[in-house]
C-alpha positions in Angstrom: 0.0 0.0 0.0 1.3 3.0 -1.0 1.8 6.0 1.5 -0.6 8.7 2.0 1.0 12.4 3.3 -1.3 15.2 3.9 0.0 18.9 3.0 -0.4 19.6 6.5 2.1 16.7 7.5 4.8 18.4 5.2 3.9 22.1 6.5 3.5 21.5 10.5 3.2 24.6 13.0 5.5 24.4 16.1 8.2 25.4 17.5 12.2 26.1 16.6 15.1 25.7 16.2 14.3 22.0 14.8 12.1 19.8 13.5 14.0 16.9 14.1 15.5 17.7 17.0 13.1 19.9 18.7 9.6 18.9 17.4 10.1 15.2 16.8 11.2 15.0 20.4 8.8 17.1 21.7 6.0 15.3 19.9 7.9 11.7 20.9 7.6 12.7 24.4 4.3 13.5 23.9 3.4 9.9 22.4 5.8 8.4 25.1 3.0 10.2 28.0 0.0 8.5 26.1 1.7 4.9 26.4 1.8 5.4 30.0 -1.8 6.8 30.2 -2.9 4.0 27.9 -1.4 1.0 30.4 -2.9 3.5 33.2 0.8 4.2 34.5 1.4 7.5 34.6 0.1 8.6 38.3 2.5 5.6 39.6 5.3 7.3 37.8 7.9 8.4 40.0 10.8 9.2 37.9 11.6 9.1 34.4 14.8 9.2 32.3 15.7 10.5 29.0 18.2 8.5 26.7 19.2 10.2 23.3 21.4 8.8 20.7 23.3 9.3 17.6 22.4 13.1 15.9 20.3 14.1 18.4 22.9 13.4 21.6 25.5 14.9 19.2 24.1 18.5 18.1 21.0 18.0 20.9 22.2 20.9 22.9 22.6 23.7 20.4 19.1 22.4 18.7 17.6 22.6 22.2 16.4 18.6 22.0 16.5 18.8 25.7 14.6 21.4 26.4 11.8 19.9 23.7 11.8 17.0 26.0 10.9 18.9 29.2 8.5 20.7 27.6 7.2 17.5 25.6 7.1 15.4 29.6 5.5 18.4 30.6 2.3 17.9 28.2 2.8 21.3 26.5 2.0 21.5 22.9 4.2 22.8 20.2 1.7 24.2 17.9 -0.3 25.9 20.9 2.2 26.9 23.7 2.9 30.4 24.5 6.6 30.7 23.7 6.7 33.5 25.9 6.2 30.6 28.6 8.7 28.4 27.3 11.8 30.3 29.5 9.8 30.1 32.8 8.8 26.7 32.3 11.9 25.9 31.8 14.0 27.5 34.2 11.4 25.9 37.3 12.2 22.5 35.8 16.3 23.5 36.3 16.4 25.2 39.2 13.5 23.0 40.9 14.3 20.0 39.6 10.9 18.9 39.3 8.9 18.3 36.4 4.7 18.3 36.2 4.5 15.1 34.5 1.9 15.7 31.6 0.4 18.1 33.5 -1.2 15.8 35.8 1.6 14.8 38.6 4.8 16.0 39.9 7.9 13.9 40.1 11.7 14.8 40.7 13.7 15.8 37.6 17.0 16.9 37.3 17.9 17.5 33.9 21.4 16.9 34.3 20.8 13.9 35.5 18.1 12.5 33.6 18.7 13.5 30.4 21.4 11.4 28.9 23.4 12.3 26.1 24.6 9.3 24.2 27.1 9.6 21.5 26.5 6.4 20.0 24.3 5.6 17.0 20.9 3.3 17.0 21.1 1.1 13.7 17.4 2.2 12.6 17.9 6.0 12.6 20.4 8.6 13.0 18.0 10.6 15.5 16.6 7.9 18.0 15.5 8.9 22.0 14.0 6.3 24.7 12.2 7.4 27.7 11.9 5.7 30.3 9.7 5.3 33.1 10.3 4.3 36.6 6.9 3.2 38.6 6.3 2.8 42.7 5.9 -0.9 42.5 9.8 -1.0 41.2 9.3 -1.4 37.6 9.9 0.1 34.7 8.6 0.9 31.0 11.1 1.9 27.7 10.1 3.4 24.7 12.5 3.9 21.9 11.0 6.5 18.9 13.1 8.0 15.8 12.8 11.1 14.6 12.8 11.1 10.8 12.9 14.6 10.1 10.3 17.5 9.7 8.8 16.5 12.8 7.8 13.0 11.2 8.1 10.4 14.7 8.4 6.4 14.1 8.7 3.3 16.1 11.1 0.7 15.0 7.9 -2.0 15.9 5.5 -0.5 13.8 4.3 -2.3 10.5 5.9 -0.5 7.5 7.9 1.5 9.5 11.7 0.3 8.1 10.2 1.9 4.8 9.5 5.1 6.1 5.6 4.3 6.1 2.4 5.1 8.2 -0.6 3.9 6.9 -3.0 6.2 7.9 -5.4 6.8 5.0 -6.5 6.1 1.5 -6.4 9.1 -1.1 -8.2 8.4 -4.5 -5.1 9.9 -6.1 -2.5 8.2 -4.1 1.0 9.4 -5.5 4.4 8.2 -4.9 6.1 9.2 -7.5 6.4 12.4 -9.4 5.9 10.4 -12.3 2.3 9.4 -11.1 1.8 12.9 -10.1 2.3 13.4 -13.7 0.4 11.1 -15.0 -2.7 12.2 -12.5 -2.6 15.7 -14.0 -3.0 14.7 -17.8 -6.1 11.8 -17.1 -7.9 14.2 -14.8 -7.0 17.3 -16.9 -6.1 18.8 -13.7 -3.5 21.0 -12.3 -1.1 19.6 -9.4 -3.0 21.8 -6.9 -6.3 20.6 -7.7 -5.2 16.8 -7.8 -3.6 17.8 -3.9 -7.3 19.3 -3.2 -8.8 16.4 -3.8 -6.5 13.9 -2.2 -7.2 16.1 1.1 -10.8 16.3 0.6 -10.7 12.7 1.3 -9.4 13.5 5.6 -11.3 16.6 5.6 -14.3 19.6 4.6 -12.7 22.1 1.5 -14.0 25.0 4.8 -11.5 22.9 6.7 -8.7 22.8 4.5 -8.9 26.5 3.1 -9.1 27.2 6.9 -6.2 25.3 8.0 -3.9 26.3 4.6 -4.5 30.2 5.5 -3.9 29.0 9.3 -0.5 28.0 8.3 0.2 31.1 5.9 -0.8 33.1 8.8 1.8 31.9 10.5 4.6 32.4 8.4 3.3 35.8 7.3 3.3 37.0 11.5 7.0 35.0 11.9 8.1 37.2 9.1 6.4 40.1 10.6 8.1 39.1 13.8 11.5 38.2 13.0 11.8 41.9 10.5 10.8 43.9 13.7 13.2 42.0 16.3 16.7 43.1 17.1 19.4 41.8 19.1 21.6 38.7 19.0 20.5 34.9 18.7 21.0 32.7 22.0 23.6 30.0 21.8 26.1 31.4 22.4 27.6 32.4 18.7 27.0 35.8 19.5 25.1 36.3 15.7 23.8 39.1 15.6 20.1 39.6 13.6 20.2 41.0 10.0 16.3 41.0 9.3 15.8 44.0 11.8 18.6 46.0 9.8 17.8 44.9 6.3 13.9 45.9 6.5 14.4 48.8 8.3 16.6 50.0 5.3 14.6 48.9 3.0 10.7 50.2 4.0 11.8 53.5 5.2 9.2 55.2 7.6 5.6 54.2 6.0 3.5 53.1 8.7 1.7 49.8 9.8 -0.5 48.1 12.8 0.2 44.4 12.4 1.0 41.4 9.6 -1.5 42.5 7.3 -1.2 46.1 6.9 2.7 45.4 6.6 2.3 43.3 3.4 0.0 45.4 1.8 2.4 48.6 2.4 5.4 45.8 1.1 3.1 45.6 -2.1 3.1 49.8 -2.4 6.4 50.4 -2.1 8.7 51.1 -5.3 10.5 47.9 -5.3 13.8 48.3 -7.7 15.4 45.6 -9.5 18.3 45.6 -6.9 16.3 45.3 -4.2 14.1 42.4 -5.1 17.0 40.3 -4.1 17.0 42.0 -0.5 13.6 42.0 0.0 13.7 38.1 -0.5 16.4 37.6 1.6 15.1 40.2 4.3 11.9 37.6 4.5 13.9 34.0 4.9 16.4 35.6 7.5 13.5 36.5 9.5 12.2 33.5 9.8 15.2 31.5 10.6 16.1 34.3 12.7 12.5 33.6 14.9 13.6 30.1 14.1 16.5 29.9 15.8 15.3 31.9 18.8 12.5 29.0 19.7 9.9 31.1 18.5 7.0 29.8 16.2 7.5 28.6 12.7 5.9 26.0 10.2 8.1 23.2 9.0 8.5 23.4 5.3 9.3 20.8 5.0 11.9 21.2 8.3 12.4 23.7 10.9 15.9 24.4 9.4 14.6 25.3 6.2 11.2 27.1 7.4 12.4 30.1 5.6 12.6 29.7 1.9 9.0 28.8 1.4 7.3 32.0 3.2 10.3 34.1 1.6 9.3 33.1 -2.2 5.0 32.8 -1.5 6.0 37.1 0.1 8.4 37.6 -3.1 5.6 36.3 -5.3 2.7 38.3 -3.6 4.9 41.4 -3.3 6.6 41.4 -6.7 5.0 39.2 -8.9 1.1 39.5 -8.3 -0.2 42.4 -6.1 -3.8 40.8 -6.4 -2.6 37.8 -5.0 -5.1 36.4 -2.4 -6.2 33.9 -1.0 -6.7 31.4 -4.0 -2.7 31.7 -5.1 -1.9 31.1 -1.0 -3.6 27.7 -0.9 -2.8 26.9 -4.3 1.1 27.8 -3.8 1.0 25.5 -0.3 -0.7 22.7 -1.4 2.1 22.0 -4.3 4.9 23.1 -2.2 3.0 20.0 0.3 3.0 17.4 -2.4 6.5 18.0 -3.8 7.9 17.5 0.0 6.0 14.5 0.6 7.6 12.9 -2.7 11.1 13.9 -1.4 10.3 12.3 1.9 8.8 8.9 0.1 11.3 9.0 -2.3 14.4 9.6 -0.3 14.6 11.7 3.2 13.9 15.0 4.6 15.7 14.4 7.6 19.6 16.2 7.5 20.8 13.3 10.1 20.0 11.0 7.3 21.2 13.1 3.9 23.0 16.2 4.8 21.2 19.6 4.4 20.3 18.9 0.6 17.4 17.2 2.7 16.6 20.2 4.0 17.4 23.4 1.9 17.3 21.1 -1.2 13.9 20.4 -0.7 12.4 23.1 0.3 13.7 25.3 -1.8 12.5 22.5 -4.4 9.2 22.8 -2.8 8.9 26.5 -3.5 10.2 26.3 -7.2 7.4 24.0 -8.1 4.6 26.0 -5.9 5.8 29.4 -7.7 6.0 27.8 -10.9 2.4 26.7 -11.1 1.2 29.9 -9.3 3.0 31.9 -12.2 1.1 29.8 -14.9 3.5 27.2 -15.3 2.3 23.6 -16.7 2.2 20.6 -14.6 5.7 19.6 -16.8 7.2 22.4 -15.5 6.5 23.0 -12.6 7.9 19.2 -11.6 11.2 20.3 -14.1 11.3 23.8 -11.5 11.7 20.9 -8.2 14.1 19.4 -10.1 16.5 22.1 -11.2 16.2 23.6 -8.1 17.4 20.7 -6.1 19.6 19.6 -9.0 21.7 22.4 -7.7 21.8 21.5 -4.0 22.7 17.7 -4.2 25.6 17.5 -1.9 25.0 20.3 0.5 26.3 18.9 3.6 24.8 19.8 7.1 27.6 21.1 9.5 26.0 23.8 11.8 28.9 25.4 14.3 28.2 24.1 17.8 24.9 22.5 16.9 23.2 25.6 16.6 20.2 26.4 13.7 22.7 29.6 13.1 25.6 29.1 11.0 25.4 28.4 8.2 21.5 27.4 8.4 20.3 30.9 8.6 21.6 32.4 5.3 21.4 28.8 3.5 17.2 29.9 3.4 18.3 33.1 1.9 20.1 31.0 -0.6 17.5 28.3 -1.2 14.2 31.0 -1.5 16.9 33.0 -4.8 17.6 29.7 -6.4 13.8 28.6 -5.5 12.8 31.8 -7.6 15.8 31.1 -10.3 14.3 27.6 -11.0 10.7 28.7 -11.6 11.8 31.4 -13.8 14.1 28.5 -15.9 11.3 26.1 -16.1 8.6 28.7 -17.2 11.3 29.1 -20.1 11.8 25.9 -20.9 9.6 23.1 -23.8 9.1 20.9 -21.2 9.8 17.9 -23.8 13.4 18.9 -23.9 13.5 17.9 -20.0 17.0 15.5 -19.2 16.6 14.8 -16.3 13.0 14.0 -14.6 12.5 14.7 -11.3 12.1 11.0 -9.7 15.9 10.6 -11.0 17.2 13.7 -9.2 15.0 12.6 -6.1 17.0 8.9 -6.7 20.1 10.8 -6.8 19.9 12.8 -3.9 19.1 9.6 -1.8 21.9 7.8 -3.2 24.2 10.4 -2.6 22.9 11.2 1.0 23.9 7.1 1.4 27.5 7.9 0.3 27.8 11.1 2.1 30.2 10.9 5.3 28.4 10.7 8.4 30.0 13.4 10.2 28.3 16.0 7.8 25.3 14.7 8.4 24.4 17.0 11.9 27.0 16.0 13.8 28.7 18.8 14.0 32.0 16.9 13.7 32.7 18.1 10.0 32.8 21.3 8.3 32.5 24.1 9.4 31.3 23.2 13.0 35.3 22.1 13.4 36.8 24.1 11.1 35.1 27.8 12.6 36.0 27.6 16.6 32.9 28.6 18.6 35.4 30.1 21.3 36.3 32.8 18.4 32.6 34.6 17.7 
């Protein structure tokens, strides 16, 4: 049976500086409390542990895995928590050293103690964690989950789960392939978004979806907003300083605004010169990464490391492209980006632990290409040849960030990924379609074949690159 993947699996609202390392956790923690409450355990819980292995005990720290834990134990919820909370929440749990156990009981917890970092690797997955539980009566309960990247959590156990699978629905277009895709768009004579529409008409109303799509542009439109109109430097101890503050304050001058809304529609007034399209586009992917990197809100597209390049091409397209752009382009543009991340993830891996960050800013920036290209007119042809040139150009990318930290060089590698996004579009929309070399189910095989025969230390370990070659001690 094939596997079915909503948009809103690839596009996920939670909370930085990773999806892998912050949200899978957090929601594996989460899954881990309703085990316990399932075998009616919890209330006899009196301590628990934390074991994590591989990537996550290797760059866990500076991607604030352990915290995600805590808050995950805690029963606090990514997509809902106030982040203004998270600090205080966490600072009880350290200097208290006691934790309120899903909300429902308190039990001793020192995190120093009872989070463990292990350095060694799992066999099933580079990012694996097990929790365990210790109970009154003197026994115990383990739980081992991996985190597969953008916030995707399996169990080793589970049927399917060595291919990457959770059967979860049926779709009357199921797709995995882009070649299917393809083929979908030319019997149905429909356009890749409208194929995606109906696949998640099958889970859920069209209200529902158009509600939950503009939910999730929402929320990249306000961490934009956020991260443009935020100064100071990035915890973490890299001392980096934010650029998004700077760059937008250079480049919108004095025209007033009230909130997310009235800023984009001033954006869309503003004399844009040819020069500054290029800031204005990395302005917007900064400032997410930015929020990103400073645990604040952000939707995983398709990862928390790369939540920048899709909001920073949907604002350059809206802004510079198409002032009437509402929301008919929004849903439409998400709802492609969606599928063309779930046919990475089937295909090959989203997860940088697991293929470097070509899984991360490769995709994404493959997932805006296509999204922009259809939204621009494109064909359904092109806009699969606009995911392919655009990760054609990113196979490789390694993922080294300098003391585990969502900062250097994640941060500008959105900036990076949201110009060549734009680049590819533009190419494709140029481009016969029939004189196409390389499809894009061969550059997805590519990309997983080189993430097999990539070295494992650049693979967010922090133990290549430039996390060895830059010393922290030195910024």
């Amino acid at each position: 049976m094939e596997e079915c993947i909503s948009v809103f699996d690839m596009l996920k609202i939670g909370v930085g500086p990773s999806s892998s390392h912050t949200l899978g956790p957090w929601r594996a923690a989460e899954r881990f409390l309703s085990e316990l409450r399932e075998q009616n355990q919890l209330s006899h819980t009196q301590k628990v542990q934390v074991d994590l292995y591989g990537s996550l005990s290797l760059t866990g720290k500076g991607h604030a895995t352990d915290l995600a834990v805590m808050l995950g134990l805690s029963g606090q919820d990514p997509e809902y928590i106030p982040v203004q909370n998270i600090d205080g929440i966490i600072t009880h749990i350290k200097t208290q050293h006691q934790l309120h156990l899903g909300g429902e009981i308190h039990i001793d917890f020192n995190p120093e103690q009872n989070i463990i970092f292990n350095k060694n690797f799992l066999p099933f997955h580079a990012n694996a964690l097990t929790f365990t539980a210790y109970f009154s009566d003197e026994k115990n309960y383990s739980s081992t989950f991996y985190s597969i990247g953008g916030g995707f959590v399996v169990k080793e156990d589970r049927p399917n789960a060595k291919k990457k699978v959770e059967i979860k629905r049926t779709f009357p277009f199921p797709i995995q392939n882009a070649d299917e895709l393809l083929k979908y768009t030319q019997t149905q004579n429909k356009s890749i978004s409208e194929i995606v529409l109906e696949n998640e008409k099958s889970m859920r109303s069209e209200a529902e979806i158009s509600s939950e799509l503009m939910r999730v542009w929402n929320t990249m439109l306000e961490c934009m907003y956020i991260g443009c109109h935020t100064e100071g430097v990035l915890p973490g101890g890299l001392n980096v300083r934010r650029r998004a503050f700077d760059m937008h304050q250079n480049l919108i001058g004095e025209l007033p605004y009230n909130n997310p809304q009235e800023w984009l529609e001033v954006i869309r007034k503003t004399e844009v010169k040819f020069r500054q399209i290029l800031k204005w586009v990395s302005c917007f992917a900064l400032a997410v990464n930015e929020v990103n990197a400073a645990l604040g809100r952000v939707v995983t597209a398709p990862t928390n490391g790369s939540a920048g390049v899709i909001p920073a091409v949907l604002m350059y397209y809206m802004v510079i492209e198409n002032h009437q752009a509402g929301e008919k382009e929004i849903k439409q543009f998400l709802m492609v980006a969606g599928e063309i991340g779930s046919i990475f993830k089937k295909g090959s891996t989203i997860s940088a632990a697991m293929g470097g960050c070509q899984a991360e800013i490769g995709v994404s920036s493959a997932m805006a290409a296509a999204a922009l290209c259809e939204v621009m007119g494109g064909t359904a042809d092109q806009v699969l040849m606009a995911a392919e040139i655009a990760m054609e150009h990113h196979l490789g990318l390694t993922c080294d960030p300098i003391g585990g930290l969502v900062q250097v060089p994640c941060i500008e590698r959105n900036t990076m990924g949201a110009i060549k996004a734009i680049n590819a579009a533009e190419l494709a929309m140029e481009t016969d379609a029939k004189n196409a070399k390389v499809p894009l189910d061969k550059v997805i095989d590519t990309m997983w074949k080189t993430a097999q025969d990539m070295n494992s230390k650049y693979k967010e370990t922090s133990e290549g690159g430039l996390a060895i070659t830059v010393n922290m001690a030195d910024c």
